[in-house]
N, C-alpha and C positions, 0 to 999 in steps of 0.2 A: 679703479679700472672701469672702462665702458662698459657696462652690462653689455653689449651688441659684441665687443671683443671675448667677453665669458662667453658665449653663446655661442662664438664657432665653433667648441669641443663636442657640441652634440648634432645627434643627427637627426635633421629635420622635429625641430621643438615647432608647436603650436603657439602662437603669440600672443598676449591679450595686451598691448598698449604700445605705447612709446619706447625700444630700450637704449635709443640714445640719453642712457640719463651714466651717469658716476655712481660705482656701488663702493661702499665703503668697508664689506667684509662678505664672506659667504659663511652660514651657521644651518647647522640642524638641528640645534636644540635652541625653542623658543626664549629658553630664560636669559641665556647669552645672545640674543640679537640686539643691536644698539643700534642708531637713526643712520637711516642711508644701508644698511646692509640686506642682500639678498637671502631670505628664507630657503630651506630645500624640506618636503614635505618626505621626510623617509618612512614606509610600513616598517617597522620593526615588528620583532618577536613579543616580544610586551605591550609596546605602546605606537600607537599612528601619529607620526607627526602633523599628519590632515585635519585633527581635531584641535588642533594649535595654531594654525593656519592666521585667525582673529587675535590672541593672544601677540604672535609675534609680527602684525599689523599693527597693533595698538604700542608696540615698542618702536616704532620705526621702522620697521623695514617694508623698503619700497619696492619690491617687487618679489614673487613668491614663486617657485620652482615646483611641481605638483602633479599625481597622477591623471585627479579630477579637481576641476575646478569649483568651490564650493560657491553656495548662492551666500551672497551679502546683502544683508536687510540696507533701504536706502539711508536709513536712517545713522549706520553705523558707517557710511562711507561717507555720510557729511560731513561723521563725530573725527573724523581722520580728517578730516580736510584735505584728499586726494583720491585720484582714481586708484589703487595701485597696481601693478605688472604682474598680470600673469604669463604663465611660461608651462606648458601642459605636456608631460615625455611619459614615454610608455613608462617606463621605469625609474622613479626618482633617485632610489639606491646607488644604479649604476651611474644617474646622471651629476649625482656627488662629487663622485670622485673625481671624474673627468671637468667639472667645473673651479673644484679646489685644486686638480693640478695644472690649468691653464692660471688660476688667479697666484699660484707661485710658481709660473713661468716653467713650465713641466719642467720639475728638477731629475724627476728619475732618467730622462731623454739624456741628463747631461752627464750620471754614471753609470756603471757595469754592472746592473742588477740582477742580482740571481737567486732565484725564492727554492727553500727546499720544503718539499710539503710530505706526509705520510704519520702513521700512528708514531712511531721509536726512531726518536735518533736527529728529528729535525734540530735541535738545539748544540749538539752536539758538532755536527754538521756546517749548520751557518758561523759556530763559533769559533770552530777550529780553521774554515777558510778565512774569516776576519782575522784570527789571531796570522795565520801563516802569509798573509800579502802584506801584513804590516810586518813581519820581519824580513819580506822581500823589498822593502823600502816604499809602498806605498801607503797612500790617507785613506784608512775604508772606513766603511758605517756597520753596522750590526742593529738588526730589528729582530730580539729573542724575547725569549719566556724568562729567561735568569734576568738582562739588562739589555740594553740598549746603548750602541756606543756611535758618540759622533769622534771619530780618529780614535784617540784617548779621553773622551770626555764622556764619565759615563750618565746616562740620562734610565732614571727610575721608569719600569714600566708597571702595568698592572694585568693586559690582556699578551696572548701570543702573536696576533697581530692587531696596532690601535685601530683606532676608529680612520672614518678617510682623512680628514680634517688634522687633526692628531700626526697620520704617517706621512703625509703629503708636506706638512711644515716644517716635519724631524727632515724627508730629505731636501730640503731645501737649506736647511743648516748644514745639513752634510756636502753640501755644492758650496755653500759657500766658503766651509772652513777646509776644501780644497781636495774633498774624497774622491777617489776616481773609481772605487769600489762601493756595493754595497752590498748586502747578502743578508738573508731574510728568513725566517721561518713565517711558513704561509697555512695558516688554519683551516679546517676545511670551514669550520664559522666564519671566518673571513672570506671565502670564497662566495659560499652562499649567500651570504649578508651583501656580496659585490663589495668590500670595504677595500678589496685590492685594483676598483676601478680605475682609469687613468694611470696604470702604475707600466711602464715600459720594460718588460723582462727580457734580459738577452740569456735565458736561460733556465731551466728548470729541472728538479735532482726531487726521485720520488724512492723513498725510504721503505715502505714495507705496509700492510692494511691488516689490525687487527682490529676486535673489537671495541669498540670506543666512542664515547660522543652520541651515544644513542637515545638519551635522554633527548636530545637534539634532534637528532635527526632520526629515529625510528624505528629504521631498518639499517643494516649494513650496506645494502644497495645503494640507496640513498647515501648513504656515507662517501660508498665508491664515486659514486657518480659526481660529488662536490672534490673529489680528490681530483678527478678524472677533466673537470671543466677548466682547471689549470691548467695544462696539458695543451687539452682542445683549441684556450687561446693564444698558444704559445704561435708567432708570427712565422715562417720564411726566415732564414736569415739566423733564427735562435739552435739553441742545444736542448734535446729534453734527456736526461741522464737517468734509467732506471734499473733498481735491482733486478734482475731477470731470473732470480732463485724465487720471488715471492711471487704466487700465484696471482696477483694482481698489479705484476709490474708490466707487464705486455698490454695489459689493458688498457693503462695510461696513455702508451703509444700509437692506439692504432688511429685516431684522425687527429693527431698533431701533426703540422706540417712544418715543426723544427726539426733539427737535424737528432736521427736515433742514435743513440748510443746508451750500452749496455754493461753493467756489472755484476761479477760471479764470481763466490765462492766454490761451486760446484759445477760449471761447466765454460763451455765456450764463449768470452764476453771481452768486449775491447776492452774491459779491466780488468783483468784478472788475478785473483788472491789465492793464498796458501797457506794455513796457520802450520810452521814451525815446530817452532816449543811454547809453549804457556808459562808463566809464571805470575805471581801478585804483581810483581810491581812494569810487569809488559810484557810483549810479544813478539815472537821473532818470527818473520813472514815472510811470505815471496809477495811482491808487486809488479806481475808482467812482467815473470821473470826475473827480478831482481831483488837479493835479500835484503831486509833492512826491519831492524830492531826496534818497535816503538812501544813507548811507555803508556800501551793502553791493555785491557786485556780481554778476553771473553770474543767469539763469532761474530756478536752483536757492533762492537766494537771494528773490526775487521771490515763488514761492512760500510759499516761509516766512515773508516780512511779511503776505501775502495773510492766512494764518491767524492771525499773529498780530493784524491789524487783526480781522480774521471774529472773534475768539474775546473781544476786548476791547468791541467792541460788540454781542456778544451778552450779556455780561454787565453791558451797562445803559451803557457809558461812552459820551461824545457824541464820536460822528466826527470832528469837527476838532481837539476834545482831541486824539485818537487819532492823526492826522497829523503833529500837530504834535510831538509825542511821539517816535514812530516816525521822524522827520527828526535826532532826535538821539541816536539808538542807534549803537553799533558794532558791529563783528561778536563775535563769541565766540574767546576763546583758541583757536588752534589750527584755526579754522576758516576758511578761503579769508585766513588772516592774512598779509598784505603788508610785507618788509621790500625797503629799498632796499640796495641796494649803490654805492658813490664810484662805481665806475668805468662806472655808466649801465644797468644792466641789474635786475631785479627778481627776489627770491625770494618764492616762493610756500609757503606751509605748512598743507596739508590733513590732516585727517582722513580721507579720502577709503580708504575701504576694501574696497567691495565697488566689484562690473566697473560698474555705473551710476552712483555717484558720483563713482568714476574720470571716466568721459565726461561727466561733467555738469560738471568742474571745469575739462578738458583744453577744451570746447567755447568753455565762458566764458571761457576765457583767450584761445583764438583770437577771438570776437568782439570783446574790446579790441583786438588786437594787428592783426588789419583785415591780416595779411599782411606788417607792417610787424617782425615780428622771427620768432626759430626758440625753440622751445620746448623744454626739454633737463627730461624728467621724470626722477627716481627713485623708484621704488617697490617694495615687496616684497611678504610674504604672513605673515600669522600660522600660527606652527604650529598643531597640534594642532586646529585649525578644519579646514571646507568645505576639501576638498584641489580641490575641481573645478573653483573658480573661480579657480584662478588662472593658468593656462593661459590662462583669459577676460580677466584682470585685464591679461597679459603681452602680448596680442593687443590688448588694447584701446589700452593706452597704446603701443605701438609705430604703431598707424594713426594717432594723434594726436598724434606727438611727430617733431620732429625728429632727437634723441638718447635715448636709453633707456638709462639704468641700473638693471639687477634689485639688488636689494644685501637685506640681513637686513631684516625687521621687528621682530616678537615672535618668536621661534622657538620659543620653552616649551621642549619636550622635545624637538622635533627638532633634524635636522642642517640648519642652514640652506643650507647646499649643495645638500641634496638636494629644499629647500624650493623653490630656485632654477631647478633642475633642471627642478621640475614645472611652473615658467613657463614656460621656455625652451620646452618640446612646444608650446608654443601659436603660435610665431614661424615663420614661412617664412625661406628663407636669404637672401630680400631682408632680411627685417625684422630679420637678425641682424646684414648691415652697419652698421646704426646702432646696434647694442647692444655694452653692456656689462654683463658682470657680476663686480660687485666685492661680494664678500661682506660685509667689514666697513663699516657702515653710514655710519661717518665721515668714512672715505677714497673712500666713495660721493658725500657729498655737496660735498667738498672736491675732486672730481674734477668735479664738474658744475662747480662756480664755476670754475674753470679753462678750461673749454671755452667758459663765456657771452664773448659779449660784449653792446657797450652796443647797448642796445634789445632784447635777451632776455629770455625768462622761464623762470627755473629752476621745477619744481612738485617740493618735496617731499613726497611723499604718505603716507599711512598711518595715523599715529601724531601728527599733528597736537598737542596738547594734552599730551600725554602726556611724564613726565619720566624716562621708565625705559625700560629695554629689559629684555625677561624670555627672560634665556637661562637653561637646564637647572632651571628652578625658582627662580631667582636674582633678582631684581628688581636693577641696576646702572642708575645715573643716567644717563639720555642726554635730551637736550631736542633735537631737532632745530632751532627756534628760535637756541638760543644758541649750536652749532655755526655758524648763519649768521652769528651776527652778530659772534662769535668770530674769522672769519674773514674779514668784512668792516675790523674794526677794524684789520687789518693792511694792507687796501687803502689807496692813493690815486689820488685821480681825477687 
């Protein structure tokens, strides 16, 4: 493609040469540029792609995308045998995305994209509208934390939402093998990083703000405000869809200029919910009025069909389609996932990772259980994250649990002892009578089932979905799932 044809996605670039020339790829990272390809010089969190600038000149590429333009010794532009192209934009980040999605022919332009962003539930959310338009007879895409699906084809992920380069190519698969949908979870790191540049939303669904990502971003303000810039770009023409129970869902709204709309469990809202009856295995509910029984369970839960109903007939589907639909969804891998055990009692297996999802799961489970069994949680804390919530995480699940096990999550580069540790500050020495902690995470949850008995609820929490445990840099297989059932198959009732 004409570098001069890449260039009309930004606005007003500075120019430094020729760019009637043919670029052979666009790259942000120096190691992957090859001859003929355009450089883009991203600040990142870690590392400046500007100090790379020479690097991925000395690989080929002919012209370089850039905050500032670095000085070139004359000597090193001989050893290259060319002038090369500079290209000078306020912001290289944003000017990524919008360069990688004109070089594959803006694919999002050419589906129904709709990004759910917020702390609890985005995954849930984008998965259950991808699963539900493919059983309405369309080809959609999915860009989650669990996988990534082009129609039926599922494509391994590693971040909640990739890189520009990365997402801009996913949808351009997705255009080709004939998606008409796509639906997204949208990070607020992706936000602020601009990794969601160039991406055209006809729509956007905001879940709830609790605390989370702080290690990142600092404050919760800051938090808000990377939630809220999604919103803010949302176009004329779009939907922006928000919980109106969470203190920070009006927030979202107030200078997006898509179209407002609202969802409640407790008050007046163009989508309006009712929990029923509760049970394990679903819930029976009103949706605007109309009862319909789905196989999900917990307030948390109720929420997140709310949106996803709000977010299917906003884009044109007829409401009893939509119910009808929605009454034959199941939960998502890993999330509030119910496995039984012979000898009468139930495990539980959450994603549940920050102090609010925690209580949002521990609640919904005392709401079925009506008093009628004790609740024996385990839970731990990701290294290298938000050190301060877990203090909060280890306080929360002790007021909610009958038995408490701290045990490892991810630890990355910490000591998971010392990870433990920084739970434990949060417990009084009542709350330490019911605690345990067992470092290794297996013999954590092989210690709960021991303790259950029938009519109990184990919650394993954390890590939900997840088939690894990442200690010292290590990714090592662990499914918290298959430990349960591992260890049920050994049972008999």
């Amino acid at each position: 493609m004409e570098l001069k044809k890449l260039l009309y996605s930004l606005d007003s670039p500075e120019v430094m040469g020729d760019v009637a020339v043919n670029i052979a790829g666009v790259q942000s990272d120096s190691r992957k540029v090859e001859p003929g390809f355009l450089f883009v010089a991203v600040r990142g969190t870690a590392v400046d792609g500007h100090a790379y600038i020479e690097g991925a000149l000395k690989k080929g590429a002919v012209a370089v995308v850039c905050e500032e333009i670095p000085f070139l010794p004359e000597e090193f532009i001989i050893s290259l045998g060319r002038n090369p192209i500079f290209i000078r934009v306020k912001d290289s980040a944003e000017a990524l995305g919008k360069l990688v999605s004109q070089w594959y022919d803006n694919p999002s332009d050419k589906l129904v994209l709709v990004g759910v962003t917020g702390t609890n539930g985005k995954t849930t959310i984008a998965t259950l509208l991808y699963e539900m338009f493919r059983k309405m007879g369309h080809k959609v895409g999915l860009l989650s934390t669990v996988c990534n699906y082009i129609d039926g084809e599922p494509i391994p992920t590693e971040h909640t939402t990739p890189d520009p380069i990365t997402l801009h190519a996913l949808m351009a698969r997705m255009v080709e093998a004939g998606c008409e949908y796509a639906f997204m979870e949208v990070s607020s790191h992706s936000i602020d990083q601009r990794r969601i540049s160039g991406l055209s939303f006809n729509g956007g669904i905001f879940t709830n703000l609790t605390r989370d990502h702080l290690d990142y971003h600092k404050t919760v303000e800051n938090y808000l405000k990377a939630k809220k810039k999604f919103f803010d770009d949302l176009p004329a023409g779009t939907f922006a869809i928000t919980n109106v129970d969470d203190k920070s869902g009006l927030v979202m709204l107030q200078n997006t200029a898509a179209k407002k709309l609202t969802y409640s469990l407790r008050t007046l809202a163009d989508f309006k919910g009712k929990i029923l009856e509760s049970f394990f295995d679903g819930t029976d509910m009103l949706i605007n009025n109309k009862e319909v029984f789905v196989h999900f369970v917990g307030r948390f839960n109720a929420y997140n069909l709310l949106a996803v109903y709000g977010a299917a007939v906003s884009l044109g589907k007829n409401p009893e389609e939509v119910l009808v639909v929605l009454s034959t969804l199941h939960s998502v891998s890993g999330r509030f996932q119910t496995i039984q055990s012979p000898l009468g009692y139930t495990a539980i297996v959450d994603y549940a990772h920050t102090p609010d999802a925690l209580v949002n799961v521990l609640n919904t489970i005392h709401e079925v259980l009506e008093g009628k069994g004790r609740v024996i949680t385990v839970v731990g804390c990701g290294g290298n994250r938000d050190k301060g919530k877990r203090p909060i995480m280890a306080k929360e699940a002790a007021r909610l649990s009958d038995q408490l096990i701290l045990t490892s999550d991810n630890p990355r580069l910490e000591d998971p002892d010392e990870i433990i540790k920084d739970m434990v500050a949060g417990l009084s020495k009542d709350d330490m009578h019911d605690t345990l902690c067992i470092t290794d995470r297996a013999q954590a949850i092989k210690t709960a089932t021991m303790l259950a008995k029938k009519g109990d609820v184990i919650l394993v929490a954390g890590k939900g979905h997840e088939d690894y445990q990442d200690v010292q840099g290590v990714k090592h297989h662990f499914d918290d799932r298959e430990k349960l059932k591992d260890i049920f198959a050994t049972q008999q009732s």
